[in-house]
N, C-alpha and C positions, 0 to 999 in steps of 0.2 A: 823866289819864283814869281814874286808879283810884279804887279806893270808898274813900280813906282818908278820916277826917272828923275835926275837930276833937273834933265831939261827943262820939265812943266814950273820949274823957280826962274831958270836962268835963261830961258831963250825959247818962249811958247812956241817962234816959229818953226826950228829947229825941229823941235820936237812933233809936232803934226805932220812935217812934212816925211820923218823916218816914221812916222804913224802909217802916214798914205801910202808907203811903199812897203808897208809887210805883205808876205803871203796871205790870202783869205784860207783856210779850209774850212769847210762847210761840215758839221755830223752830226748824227743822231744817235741817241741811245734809246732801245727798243729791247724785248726781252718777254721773259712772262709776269703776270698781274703779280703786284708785291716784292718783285726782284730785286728792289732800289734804284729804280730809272731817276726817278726826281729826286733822291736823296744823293744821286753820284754827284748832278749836277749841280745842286746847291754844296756841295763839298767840292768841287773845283772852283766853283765862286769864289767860296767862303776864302779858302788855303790860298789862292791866287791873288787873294785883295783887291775884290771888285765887288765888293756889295756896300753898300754906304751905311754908314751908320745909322741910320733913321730906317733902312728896311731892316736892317739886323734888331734893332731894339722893334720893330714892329713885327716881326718871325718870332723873335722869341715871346714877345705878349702874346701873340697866336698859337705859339706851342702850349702854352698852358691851357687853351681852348680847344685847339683841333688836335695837337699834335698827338702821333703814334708812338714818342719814343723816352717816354718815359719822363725820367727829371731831364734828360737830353734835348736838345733846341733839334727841331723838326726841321732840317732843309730841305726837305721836302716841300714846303709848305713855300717855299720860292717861286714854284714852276707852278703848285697844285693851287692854282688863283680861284677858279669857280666854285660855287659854292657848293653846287652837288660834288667837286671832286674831293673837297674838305670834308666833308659830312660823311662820306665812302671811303675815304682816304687813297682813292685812287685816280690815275690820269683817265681824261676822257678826251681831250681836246689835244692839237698840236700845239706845243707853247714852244716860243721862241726867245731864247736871249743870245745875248754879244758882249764878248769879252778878249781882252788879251795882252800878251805876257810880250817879255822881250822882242820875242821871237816871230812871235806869229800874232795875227788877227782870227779870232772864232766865231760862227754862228753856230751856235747848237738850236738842235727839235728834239723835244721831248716829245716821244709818242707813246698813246697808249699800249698798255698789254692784251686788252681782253680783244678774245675771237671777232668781238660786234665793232670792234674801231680799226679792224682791220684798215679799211678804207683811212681813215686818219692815219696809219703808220705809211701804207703806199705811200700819200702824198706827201706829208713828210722827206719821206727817202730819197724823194724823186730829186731832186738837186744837192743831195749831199756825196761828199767825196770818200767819207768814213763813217761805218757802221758799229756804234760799240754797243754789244750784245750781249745783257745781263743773263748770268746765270747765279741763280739760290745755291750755294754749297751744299744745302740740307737736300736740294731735290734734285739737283743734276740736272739734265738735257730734259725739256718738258715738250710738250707740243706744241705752244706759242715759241720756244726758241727756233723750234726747224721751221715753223710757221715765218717769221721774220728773217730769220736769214735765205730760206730760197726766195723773197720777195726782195731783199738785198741784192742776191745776185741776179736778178732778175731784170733788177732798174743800174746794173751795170755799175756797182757798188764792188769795188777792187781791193778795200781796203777793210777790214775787222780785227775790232780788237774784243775778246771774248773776256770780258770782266767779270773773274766767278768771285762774287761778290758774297758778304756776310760769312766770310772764314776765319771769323772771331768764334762765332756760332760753333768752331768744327777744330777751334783751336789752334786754327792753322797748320790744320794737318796733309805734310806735302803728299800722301798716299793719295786721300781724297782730292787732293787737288789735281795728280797725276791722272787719276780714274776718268774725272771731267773731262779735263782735254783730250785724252783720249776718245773718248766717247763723242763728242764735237767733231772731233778731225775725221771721225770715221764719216760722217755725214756730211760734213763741208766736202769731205773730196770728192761727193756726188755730184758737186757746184760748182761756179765758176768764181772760186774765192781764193785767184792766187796770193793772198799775202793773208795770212791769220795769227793774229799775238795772240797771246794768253798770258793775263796777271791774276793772281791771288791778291785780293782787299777787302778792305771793308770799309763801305762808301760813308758808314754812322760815324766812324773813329778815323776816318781819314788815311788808313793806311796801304801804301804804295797806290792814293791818288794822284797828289803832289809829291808828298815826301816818301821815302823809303819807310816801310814799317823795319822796326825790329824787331818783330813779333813772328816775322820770316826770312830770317837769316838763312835758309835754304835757297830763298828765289835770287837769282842773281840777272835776272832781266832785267826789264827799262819800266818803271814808273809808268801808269797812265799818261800825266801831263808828259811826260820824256817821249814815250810813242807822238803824241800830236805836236810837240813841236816839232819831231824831226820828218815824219814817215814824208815820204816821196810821192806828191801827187802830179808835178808838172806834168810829169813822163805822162800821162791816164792821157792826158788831150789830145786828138787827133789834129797833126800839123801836116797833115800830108792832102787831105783829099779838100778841098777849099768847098766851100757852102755857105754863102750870103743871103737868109731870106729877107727880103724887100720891107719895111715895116711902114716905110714914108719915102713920097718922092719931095725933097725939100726944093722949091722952086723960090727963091725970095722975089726975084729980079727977073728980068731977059737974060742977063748974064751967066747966069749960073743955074745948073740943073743938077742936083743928087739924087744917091739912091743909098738911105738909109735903111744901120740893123745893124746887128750884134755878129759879128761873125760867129756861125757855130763852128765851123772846122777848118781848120788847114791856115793859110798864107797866103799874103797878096801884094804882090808889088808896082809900081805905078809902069805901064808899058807893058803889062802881061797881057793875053790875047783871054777874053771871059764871052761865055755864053749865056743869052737870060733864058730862063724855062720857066712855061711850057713853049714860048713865039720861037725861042732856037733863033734868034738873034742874035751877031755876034761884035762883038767891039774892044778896043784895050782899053787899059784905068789910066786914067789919065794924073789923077791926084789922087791921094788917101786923105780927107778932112776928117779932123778932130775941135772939138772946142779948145784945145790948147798947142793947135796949128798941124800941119800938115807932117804925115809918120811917112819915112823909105819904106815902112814894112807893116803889114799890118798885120795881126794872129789872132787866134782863138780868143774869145770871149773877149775881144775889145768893141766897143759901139763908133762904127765908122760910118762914115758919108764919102761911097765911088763916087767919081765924073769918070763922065767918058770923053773917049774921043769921037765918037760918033751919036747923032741924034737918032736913039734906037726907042721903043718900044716898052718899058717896062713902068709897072706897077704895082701897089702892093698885094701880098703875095706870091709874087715870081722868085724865082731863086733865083741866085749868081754864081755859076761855077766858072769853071778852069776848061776851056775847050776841050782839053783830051782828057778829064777827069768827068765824067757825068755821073747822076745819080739813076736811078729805076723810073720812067713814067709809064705809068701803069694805072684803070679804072680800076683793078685788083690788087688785092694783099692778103697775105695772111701776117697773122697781130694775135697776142696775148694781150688778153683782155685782164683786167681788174675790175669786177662791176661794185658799183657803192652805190645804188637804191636799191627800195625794197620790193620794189617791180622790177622781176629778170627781165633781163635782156631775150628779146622774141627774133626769134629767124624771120626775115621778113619784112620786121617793121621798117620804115622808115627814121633814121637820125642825122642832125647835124652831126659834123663832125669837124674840127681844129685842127689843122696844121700849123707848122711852126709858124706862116704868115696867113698863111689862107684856108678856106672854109669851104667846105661842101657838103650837100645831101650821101648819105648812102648807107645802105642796107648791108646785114648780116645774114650771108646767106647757105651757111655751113659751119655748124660745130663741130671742129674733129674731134677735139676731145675735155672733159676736163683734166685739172691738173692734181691731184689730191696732195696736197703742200706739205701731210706730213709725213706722208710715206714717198713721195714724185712718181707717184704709181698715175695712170692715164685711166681714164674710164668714158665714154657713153654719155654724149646728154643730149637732149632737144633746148635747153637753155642755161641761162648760167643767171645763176640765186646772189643776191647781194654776199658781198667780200670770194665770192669766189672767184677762181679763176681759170682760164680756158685761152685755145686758141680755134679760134674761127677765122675764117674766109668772109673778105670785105669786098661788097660790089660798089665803087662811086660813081656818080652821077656826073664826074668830068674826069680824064686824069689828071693825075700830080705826080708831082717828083718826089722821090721820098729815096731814104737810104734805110738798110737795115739798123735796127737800133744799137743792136752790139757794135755795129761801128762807127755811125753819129747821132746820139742821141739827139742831138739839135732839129734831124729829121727826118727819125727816125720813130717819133712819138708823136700822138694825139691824143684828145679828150674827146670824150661825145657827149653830146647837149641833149637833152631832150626838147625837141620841138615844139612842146607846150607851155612848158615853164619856164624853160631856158636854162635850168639849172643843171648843171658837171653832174653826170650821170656815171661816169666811166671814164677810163684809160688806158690806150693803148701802147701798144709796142712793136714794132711791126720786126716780124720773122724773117730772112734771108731773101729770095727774089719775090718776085713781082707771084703771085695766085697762079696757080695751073688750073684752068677753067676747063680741059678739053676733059674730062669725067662726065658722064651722063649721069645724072641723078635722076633721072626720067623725065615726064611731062608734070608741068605747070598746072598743081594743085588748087583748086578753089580754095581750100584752106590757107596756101600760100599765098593766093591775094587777096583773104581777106584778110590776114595778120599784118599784111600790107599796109590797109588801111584802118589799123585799127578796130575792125567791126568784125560780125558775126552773121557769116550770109544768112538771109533769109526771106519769106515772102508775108509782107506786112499787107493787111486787108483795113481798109480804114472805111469806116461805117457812120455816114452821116449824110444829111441830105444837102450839105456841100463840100461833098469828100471827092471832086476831081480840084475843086479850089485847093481843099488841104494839103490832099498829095502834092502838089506843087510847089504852094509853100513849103511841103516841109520838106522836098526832093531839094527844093533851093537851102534852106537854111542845113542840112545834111552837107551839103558843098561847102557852106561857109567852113564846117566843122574840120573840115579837110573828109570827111567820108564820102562815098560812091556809091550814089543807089540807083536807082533807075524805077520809070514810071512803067506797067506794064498793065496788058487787060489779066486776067485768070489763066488764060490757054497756055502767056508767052511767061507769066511770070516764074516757072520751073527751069526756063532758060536764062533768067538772071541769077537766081539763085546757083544754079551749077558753077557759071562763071565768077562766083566769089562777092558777089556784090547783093544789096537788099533792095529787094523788088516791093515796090509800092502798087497796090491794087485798090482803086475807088472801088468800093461796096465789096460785096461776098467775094469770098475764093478757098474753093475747094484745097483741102493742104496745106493751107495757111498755117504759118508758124506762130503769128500772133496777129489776133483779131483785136481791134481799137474801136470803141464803141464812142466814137469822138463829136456827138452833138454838143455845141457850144465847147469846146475844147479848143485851148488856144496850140499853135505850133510848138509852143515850151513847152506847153504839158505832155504833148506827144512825143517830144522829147525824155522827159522823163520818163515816160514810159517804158521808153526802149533803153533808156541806160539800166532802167530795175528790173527788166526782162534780158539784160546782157547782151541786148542786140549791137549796139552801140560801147 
């Protein structure tokens, strides 16, 4: 079953170029803490013939340091690189390796178990094509397994293989192994996982990873390795609905004008009549460029460069569809959210937001519900807490074209930024049409714009004998901050504050929320003030 080949002696070119033409599949194994996620995968390594000599004798000098498995070599200790994950013996990061057999080419993700890296298993997921889902034989179906698999089907993962691992531990008893999958399948059929295997192994001793054990001569299924080289993922890609997002216009010359990207869906042919979105411009393809010359046809997940035949309009982030094929343009959506910091997500706030090309402002302006991942029961929230997840109602700031995720993921998904830091805050997925906005939720709350803006209305009194200077400054340096205050006398200042925003008042004010006693006080400090007062 290993990738050795005659070829890599007799004819290196031979050989890379039947390299370059295998299938990819992309997977992950995920599961609960302790399951054997990183020890699967250093045993398809290992039985496959793809670890070199030098990390194998450097695993094993490590197993006698970190390892968990006794006088046994820790392949574990493969994936588990970080030092805290050694010291814990457990995954905390996404680790990625590549390997492969005759047959196929692999990318595996190793993601953690525990509830707090939820957000490292999502991302993870988010591009693989297969799910293999550890389950302990000692413990059956736990809550990180239901946990992991509706977030599988959720990122439109079609394919699992439920590896109930450690039935050496259980003697490889087909009863208990029956009970398992049973119990699994009752819960998968909650989900959208049409295709689910189930092996009995055990990932320490290698049996039915690669090779068949005989240790189960009752199971007459397919090996681990046998499922990934054969299962069926072409059919999973959408050839039907065409979707070019714009990623570059490559202009070298006069001559020549493209519009680069990665097709995410569908087929294109030179002479086909396309639409750009949002201008609704329209023109045929004139050519399909490749760096290894021009294709009759172009599909799913290839990186092409259209010409047209007409000098149209587009650039990056515009879409390219198929005239009579369009996707949803909409300011609205509703989207299943994944949140991964440790500050919820606020109705209200303002966030970047990533589409497959392009970027815009926009607010969450409606939780319908959250999702409780291990029972798929719905519940009530006003926000949603790191690794949870919900769907909400998205207002942007332009529209976009988008498709629902269950049918192109390519754009059907975003990430949201936080505007401060810049850092991946969340992930979405966006739900079937476009938001029904015609629901009254009532009148526009001062509380809603000030979650808006980050701040907490109120009427700030600032006391100094140059405290109309101050207020200014610090009404201006409030702006820089992206907050919205306003300068007011005493009488008018209860009319700023209703409207959601912080009223500044040179000298005394009756009602004041916070009084600043700011002689000699620089605008910073008054800043700080108000962020340890929680005005800001």
């Amino acid at each position: 079953m290993s990738n050795q080949s005659e070829l890599i002696a007799s004819d290196i070119l031979e050989y890379l170029k039947q390299h370059e033409n295998k299938q990819m599949l992309r997977f992950l194994t995920c599961g609960n803490v302790d399951d054997g996620k990183s020890t699967l995968i250093g045993r398809l390594l290992h039985d496959s013939k793809m670890i070199y000599e030098d990390q194998l004798a450097a695993i094993e000098k490590d197993s006698a340091k970190s390892g968990t498995t006794g006088n046994k070599i820790d392949l574990a200790l493969l994936m588990d690189g970080l030092a805290a994950e050694r010291e814990q013996g457990i995954t905390i990061d996404v680790a990625y390796r590549y390997f492969s057999t005759t047959k196929r080419k692999f990318i595996i993700a190793d993601t953690p178990g525990h509830e707090q890296y939820t957000r490292n298993m999502a991302t993870g997921a988010s591009t693989c094509d297969l799910a293999i889902i550890l389950i302990d034989a000692r413990y059956g179906v736990q809550t990180q397994t239901k946990r992991h698999s509706f977030i599988a089907s959720l990122l439109g993962i079609k394919h699992v293989v439920v590896a109930i691992n450690k039935m050496d531990l259980m003697d490889f008893d087909e009863a208990r192994f029956e009970e398992i999958k049973k119990d699994y399948q009752e819960f998968a059929d909650k989900l959208n996982l049409p295709n689910v295997h189930c092996v009995p192994m055990s990932a320490l001793d290698g049996d039915n990873v690669v090779d068949r054990s005989t240790r189960s001569p009752w199971y007459t299924g397919q090996t681990l390795m046998e499922i990934l080289e054969t299962v069926e993922v072409s059919k999973d890609k959408n050839l039907v609905n065409f979707r070019l997002p714009v990623q570059y216009v490559n202009r070298p010359n006069l001559d020549f004008r493209g519009f680069c990207g990665t097709i995410a869906a569908g087929t294109i042919k030179p002479g086909e009549t396309i639409m750009a979105l949002p201008s609704q411009k329209t023109s045929k393809v004139e050519r399909i460029v490749t760096f290894d010359g021009d294709l009759e046809e172009g599909f799913a997940g290839q990186a092409v460069t259209l010409t047209l035949e007409d000098e149209i309009d587009i650039s990056r982030g515009d879409i390219i569809v198929k005239i009579d094929d369009q996707p949803i343009v909409s300011n609205k959506l509703n989207a299943n959210i994944v949140w991964m910091t440790e500050k919820p997500m606020t109705v209200g706030k303002p966030y970047d937001l990533k589409f497959a090309s392009s970027s815009t402002t926009g607010t969450f302006t409606h939780v319908h519900h959250l999702i409780d991942v291990n029972t798929l029961e719905q519940r009530s929230a006003e926000e949603i807490q790191m690794n949870e997840i919900g769907l909400v109602q998205v207002s942007l700031d332009k529209a976009v074209p988008f498709d629902s995720y269950a049918r192109i993921p390519g754009t059907g998904a975003f990430i949201i930024i936080d505007r401060l830091t810049n850092v991946t805050i969340g992930a979405g997925m966006i739900v079937g049409e476009a938001a029904d906005d015609s629901v009254d939720r009532g009148p526009l709350t001062a509380d809603e714009k000030a979650r808006r803006f980050n701040q907490k209305p109120a009427i700030v009194a600032i006391n100094a004998t140059n405290a109309e200077q101050l207020v200014r400054a610090l009404d201006r340096r409030l702006f820089e901050m992206g907050r919205v205050a306003g300068i007011a006398n005493a009488k008018d200042a209860e009319v700023l504050k209703s409207a959601g925003l912080v009223a500044l008042v040179a000298g005394g004010a009756d009602g004041a929320d916070v009084s600043l006693a700011a002689e000699n006080e620089s605008v910073e400090s008054l800043i700080a003030d108000l962020q340890e007062q929680g005005i800001i």
